[in-house]
N, C-alpha and C positions, 0 to 999 in steps of 0.2 A: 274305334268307334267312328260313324260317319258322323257328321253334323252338317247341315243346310242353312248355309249363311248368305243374307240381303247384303252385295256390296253394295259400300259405301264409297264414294269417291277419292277416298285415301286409301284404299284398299286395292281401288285399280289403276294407282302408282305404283304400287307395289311390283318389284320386278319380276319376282316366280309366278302373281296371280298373270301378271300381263304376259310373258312370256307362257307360262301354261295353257293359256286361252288360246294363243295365235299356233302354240303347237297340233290342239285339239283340232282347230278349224283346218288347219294345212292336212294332217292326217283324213279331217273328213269330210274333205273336199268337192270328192271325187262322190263318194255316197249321196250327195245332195243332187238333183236333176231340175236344171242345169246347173255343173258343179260351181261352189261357189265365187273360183276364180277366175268365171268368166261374168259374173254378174258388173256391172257397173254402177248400180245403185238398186236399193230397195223397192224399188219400184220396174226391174227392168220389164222390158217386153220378150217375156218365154217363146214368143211364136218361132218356129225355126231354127232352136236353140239344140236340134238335134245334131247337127252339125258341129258344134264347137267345140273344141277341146282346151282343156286347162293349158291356158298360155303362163302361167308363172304360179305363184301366191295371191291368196285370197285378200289384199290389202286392203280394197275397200270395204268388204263385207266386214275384217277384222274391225275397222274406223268405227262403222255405223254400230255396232255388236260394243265397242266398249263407250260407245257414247250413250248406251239405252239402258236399262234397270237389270241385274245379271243377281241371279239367284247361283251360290253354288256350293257346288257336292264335295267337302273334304274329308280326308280320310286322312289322321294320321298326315295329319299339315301338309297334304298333297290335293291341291286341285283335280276330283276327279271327271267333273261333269258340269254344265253351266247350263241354265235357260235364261236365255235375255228375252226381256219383252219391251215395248212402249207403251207408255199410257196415253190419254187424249190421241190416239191414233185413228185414222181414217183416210180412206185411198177411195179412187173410183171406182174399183169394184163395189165397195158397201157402201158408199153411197145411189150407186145404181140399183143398189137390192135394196136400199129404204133403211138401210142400220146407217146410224151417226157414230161419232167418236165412242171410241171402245180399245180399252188392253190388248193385245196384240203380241201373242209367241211367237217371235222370229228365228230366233232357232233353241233347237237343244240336242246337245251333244254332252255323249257319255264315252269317256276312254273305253275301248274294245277291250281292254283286261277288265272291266268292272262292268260289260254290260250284265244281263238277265238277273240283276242284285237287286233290281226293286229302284234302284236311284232314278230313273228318271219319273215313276209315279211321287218319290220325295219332293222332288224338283216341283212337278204339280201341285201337290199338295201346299206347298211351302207357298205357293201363289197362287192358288185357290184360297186359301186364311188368311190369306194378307191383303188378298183384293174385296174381299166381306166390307160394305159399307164404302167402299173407296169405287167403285165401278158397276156397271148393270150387267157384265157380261163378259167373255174373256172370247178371244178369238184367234184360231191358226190356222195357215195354208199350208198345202204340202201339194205333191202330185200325184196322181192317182194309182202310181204303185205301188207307193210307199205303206208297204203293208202293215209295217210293224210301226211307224206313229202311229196311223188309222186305227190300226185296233187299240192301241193304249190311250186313246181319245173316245173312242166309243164304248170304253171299257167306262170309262170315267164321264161318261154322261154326257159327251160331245153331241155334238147331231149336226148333219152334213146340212147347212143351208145355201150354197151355192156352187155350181160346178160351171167351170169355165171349158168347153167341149174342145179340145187340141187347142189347149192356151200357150205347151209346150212343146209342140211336134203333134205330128199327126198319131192319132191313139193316147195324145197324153196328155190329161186335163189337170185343170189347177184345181183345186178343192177348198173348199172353206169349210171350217168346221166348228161352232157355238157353244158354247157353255153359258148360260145365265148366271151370273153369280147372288148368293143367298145367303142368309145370315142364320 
C-alpha cells in the first residue's frame, strides 16, 4: 500500500530517505532540461544551457531539494517518489508578471519502476489539501517539452501564465504554469 507522507526534518536525517532522494535525482538527472547537474542554483540562467553536459552529480540541486518542504511516495517503506516545493517563494520572473510570494514545485520525481501508477497526481493531491488556507496559489516551471508534467498540470487545472521564449536554448522556453489554491 502507498502512503504520502509531509517530511519532517527528522525524517530527512534519516539515511534511506536522504540516500533515496539523492539516488532518484542522479538517475534523473539527465531528464530534466538543463540536466540538473549542471544547474548551479535555483535560480540559474537556461539561456545557452544547450550546450552543457552533466559534469558529475547533481549536489546542489540535491542541497536546495532537501532544504525545501518534500512530500513523499512510500511504498512498502521504500521511498518511491518526492515533490519538494517552497513556500513564501518569489523570483523575478513573477514578479515581472505581477504575482507575489507563492508555493512553488521544484521538482517531482517518480522512480521509472513506479511511473504511470497514478503517484505523481498523489504527490499533487497531497499538496493541493495541505496548501487549502495556507497560500493563494501554487506554481511550477518546467520547459516547454516537457510533455508529460504539462499535461499532468493542465489535467489538474494548471493554466500556463507565462512563457519565457528560448529561456533555454533556442526553441526552448521556460513555462510557468498556476494553480489558485481553494478551499
Amino acid at each position: 500500500m502507498m502512503k504520502i507522507k509531509l517530511l519532517q526534518k527528522s525524517d530527512k536525517k534519516d539515511k534511506n530517505i536522504k540516500d533515496k532522494i539523492w539516488k532518484l535525482l542522479c538517475l534523473a538527472d539527465e531528464e530534466f532540461y538543463p540536466p540538473l547537474s549542471v544547474r548551479d542554483s535555483e535560480n540559474v540562467v537556461f539561456e545557452d544551457k544547450q550546450s552543457f553536459k552533466p559534469t558529475g552529480k547533481p549536489l546542489i540541486f540535491y542541497q536546495e531539494v532537501m532544504n525545501q518542504h518534500i512530500f513523499a511516495a512510500i511504498e512498502e517503506d521504500e521511498l518511491v517518489g518526492f515533490l519538494s516545493y517552497e513556500s513564501d517563494y518569489i523570483n523575478e520572473d513573477l514578479k515581472a508578471n505581477n504575482f507575489g510570494k507563492t508555493w512553488y514545485v521544484n521538482a517531482l520525481i517518480v522512480d521509472e519502476n513506479h511511473r504511470r501508477k497514478g503517484i505523481a497526481n498523489k504527490l499533487y493531491d497531497a499538496l493541493e489539501n495541505y496548501a487549502i488556507n495556507k497560500t493563494d496559489d501554487i506554481f511550477t516551471r518546467t520547459w516547454s517539452f516537457n510533455d508529460s508534467h504539462i499535461n499532468l498540470v493542465k489535467r489538474r487545472g494548471y493554466d500556463l501564465v507565462i512563457q519565457l521564449d528560448h529561456h533555454r536554448g533556442t526553441g526552448i522556453h521556460t513555462v510557468y504554469y498556476r494553480k489558485p489554491v481553494t478551499s
